[in-house]
C-alpha positions, 0 to 999 in steps of 0.5 A: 965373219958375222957376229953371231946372231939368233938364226932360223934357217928354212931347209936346214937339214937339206944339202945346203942347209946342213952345211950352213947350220954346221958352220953357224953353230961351230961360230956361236950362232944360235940356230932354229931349223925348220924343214918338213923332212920330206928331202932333208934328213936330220942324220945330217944335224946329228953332230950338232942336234944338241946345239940347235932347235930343230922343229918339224914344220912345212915352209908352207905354213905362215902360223907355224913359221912366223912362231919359230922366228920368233926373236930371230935377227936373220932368217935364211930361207933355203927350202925349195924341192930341188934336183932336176929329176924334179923339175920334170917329175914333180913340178907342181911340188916344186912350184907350190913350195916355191911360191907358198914357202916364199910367201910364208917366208916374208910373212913370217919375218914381218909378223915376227919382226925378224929383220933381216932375211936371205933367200937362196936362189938358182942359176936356173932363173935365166937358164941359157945365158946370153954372156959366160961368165955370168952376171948378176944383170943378166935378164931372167928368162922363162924359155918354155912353159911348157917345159916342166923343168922351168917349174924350179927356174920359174918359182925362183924367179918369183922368189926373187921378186917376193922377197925385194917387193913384198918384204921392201918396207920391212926389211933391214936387209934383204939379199938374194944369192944365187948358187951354182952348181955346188956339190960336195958330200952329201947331197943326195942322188939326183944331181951330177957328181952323185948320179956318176958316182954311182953309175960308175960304181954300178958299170964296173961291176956288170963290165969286165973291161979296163975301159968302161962305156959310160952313159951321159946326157947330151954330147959331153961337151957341155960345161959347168963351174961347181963350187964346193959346198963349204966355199959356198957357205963361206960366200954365204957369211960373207956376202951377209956380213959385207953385201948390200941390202936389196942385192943379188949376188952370184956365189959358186966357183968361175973354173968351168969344166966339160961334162965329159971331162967331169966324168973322167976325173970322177972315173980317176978318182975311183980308179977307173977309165970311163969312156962317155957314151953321149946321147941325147941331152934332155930338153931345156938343157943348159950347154954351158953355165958359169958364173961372173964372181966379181961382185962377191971378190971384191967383198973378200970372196975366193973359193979355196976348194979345187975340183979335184980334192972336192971330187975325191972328198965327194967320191970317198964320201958316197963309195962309203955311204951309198946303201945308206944315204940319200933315205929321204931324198925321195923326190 
């Protein structure tokens, strides 16, 4: 792992961010969060709300994040508005934080002299892709704009391009990481896994049926790789410590799964027996998405976390804390 630094961490109390803030601080690391609460939730942070800085300030906001970074060795920019209900409900919001908090965020690092900067990107910039598992070469894609959903996929195209051209004078190190499809408890509610936590947990109260007839999007032959949130910290630090400066570098899990077959183990893991009810997929849908983790093997990179005791830490997790959590996931 990094020597432990002087870090801000942009979205720092959102899914993601939390858990890198946690690890962070469990190694040294001193630690300044910045995020605007409108989706993170500093509950999250209360294990370590005495070991850090946590100030309240919109990604969008140069002046007030150039004065947070101050002295800072490294920021990591993972603000953005996920969730793909977003994308379709909200992508003037996701647009506008995408592209304002990138550029606030290289700003910021230049006018503060922070050195180093890592920014979160997405499996959505290239969207279908042409080869599985995937690449970092893969060219980006912008299928459809008019197609709201690419609000999330377009603005970290941008990123991307922000963060290797205007910070390329500046930087020490700039790289870019790519997750895919990362879950883990926690995460709030307009993802996957949670959403069939919960449809599960809802079905099994209103049908008195040892099988359950369960709603999915699309056939449920659609596949993904998810990658549990702690291996995707852990790719993080060392794709830091080891990776290369103005690179890219997909992190997340190469095991793919159907969707269909994703529900049943969920449904297995509350013990239930879930019958998929396909319908129609929404549009711009992705039918399958793994990534090519190579790069990052040969930096010392492994996931060590199975789906299945990922699954059953998640489900334990949001069985005991649905009326509770997910207060500020309101977008």
């Amino acid at each position: 792992m990094p020597v432990p630094l002087k870090v801000i961490i942009t979205g720092g109390s959102g899914f993601i961010g939390s858990y890198l803030t946690r690890k962070m601080v469990s190694l040294g690391w001193s630690v300044t969060v910045v995020d605007n609460m409108t989706r993170g939730a500093p509950a999250r942070l209360k294990h370590v709300q005495q070991d850090i800085n946590l100030q309240e300030v919109d990604v969008r906001d140069t002046d007030r994040l150039t004065d947070a970074a101050r002295g800072c060795d490294v920021m990591f920019h993972l603000a953005a508005v996920n969730g793909t209900e977003n994308f379709y409900q909200h992508p003037e919001l996701v647009l506008d934080v995408g592209l304002r908090g990138a550029l606030a965020a290289v700003e910021a690092c230049q006018k503060a002299n922070v050195p180093d900067l890592v920014v979160a990107s997405s499996a959505e910039v290239y969207q279908t892709p042409p080869t599985v598992p995937t690449g970092e070469g893969v060219a980006l894609m912008l299928p459809d704009s008019l197609n709201p959903r690419y609000s999330y996929g377009g603005s970290k195209i941008i990123s991307e391009l922000i963060a290797f051209n205007y910070g390329r004078d500046h930087f020490r190190k700039v790289q870019v990481f790519r997750p895919h499809n990362v879950y883990g408890p926690d995460m709030g509610f307009k993802h996957v896994i949670p959403q069939f936590i919960v449809r599960a947990k809802d079905l099994s109260r209103q049908q008195n049926s040892s099988k359950l007839v369960f709603p999915i999007q699309g056939s449920g032959e659609e596949t993904r790789a998810f990658c549990y949130v702690d291996d995707l910290v852990d790719g993080i630090l060392c794709m830091y410590e080891k990776g290369d400066h103005r690179n890219v570098y997909h992190i997340g899990n190469d095991d793919m799964i159907s969707i269909g077959l994703l529900a049943s183990k969920i449904g297995e893991g509350m013990n239930l027996s879930l019958v998929p009810d396909p319908s129609a997929p929404p549009a711009g849908e992705t039918p399958t998405r793994c990534p090519d983790i190579g790069k990052m093997r040969t930096l010392g990179y492994q996931p060590e976390v199975p789906l299945d005791e990922g699954l059953s830490r998640t489900i334990d997790w949001y069985l005991a804390n649905t009326a509770s959590s997910g207060q500020n996931d309101i977008l």
